[in-house]
Each structure stands twice: as C-alpha cells, then as structure tokens.
N, C-alpha and C positions, 0 to 999 in steps of 0.2 A: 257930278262927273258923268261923262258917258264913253261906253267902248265900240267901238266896231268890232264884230264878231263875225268869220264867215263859214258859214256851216256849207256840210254839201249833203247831208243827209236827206233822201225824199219819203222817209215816211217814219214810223215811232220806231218808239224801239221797248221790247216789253222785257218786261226784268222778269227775273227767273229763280228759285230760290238758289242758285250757283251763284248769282250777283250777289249773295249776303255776305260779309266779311267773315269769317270764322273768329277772329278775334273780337270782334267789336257785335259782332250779331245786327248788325245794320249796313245801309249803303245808302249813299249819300253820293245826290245827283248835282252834277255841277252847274253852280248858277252864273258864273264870272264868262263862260265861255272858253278859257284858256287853258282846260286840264289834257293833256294827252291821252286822256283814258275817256274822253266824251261819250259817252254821256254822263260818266261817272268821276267824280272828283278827287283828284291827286294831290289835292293842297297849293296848285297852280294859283288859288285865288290871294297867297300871302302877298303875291306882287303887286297887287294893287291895292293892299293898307297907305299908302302916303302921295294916292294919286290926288289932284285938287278938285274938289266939285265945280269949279266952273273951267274946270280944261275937258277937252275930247282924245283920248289916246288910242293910238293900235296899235298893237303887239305883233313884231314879224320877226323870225329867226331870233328867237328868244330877246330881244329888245324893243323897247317902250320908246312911243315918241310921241310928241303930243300934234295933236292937228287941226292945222288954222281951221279951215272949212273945207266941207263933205259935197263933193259934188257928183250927183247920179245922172243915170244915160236911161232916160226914158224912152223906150222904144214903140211908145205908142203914140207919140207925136210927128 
C-alpha cells in the first residue's frame, strides 16, 4: 500500500527535552504522515491498519479514498 502525504514544512524540526511525554518518558515521531501533531504522533496511524497493499490512498478532511493513478505537473518540461 502507498499514501500521499503533503507536508509543507521547509526545514527539520529539532526535538527538545519539552517533546518528551511525562507519562511515557518518550516521544514518538510520526511515520504514517496523518497525525495532527506532526511531527509527532497521535495515534492517527490506527486508520490505516486495514488499508490493502496493493491500493494507493489519501486522506482529506478526515476521510480515506483510494486512488486510481497519481498524476504530477512537472514544471520543468
């Protein structure tokens, strides 16, 4: 399975010991793309436990679709 993910971040972003949970004493970066707290993870990734490996999905306004084919606007043609 693959997701389109659109970030708009332009540069890192450095963690700080305030990023560390107090409860959990760790922090956990998100790897799905889909948490509202990005760079850091909210559990956003449970929604894609029963996606299929061979479909493509993007997530907008909190719902999943799957999508035929990805077409890009290369601007250097």
């Amino acid at each position: 399975m693959t997701r389109l993910v659109e970030l708009d971040a332009t540069g890192p972003r450095k963690l700080s010991p305030e990023d560390l949970d107090d409860e959990k004493g760790d922090v956990a970066v998100c790897q799905c793309g889909l948490s509202d707290s990005f760079p850091f993870c909210d559990g956003s990734h449970r929604r894609t436990a029963d996606e299929d490996a061979d479909e493509t999905y993007v997530y907008e306004n909190g719902e999943r679709r799957v999508v035929d084919r990805v077409v890009t606007d290369d601007e250097s043609e």
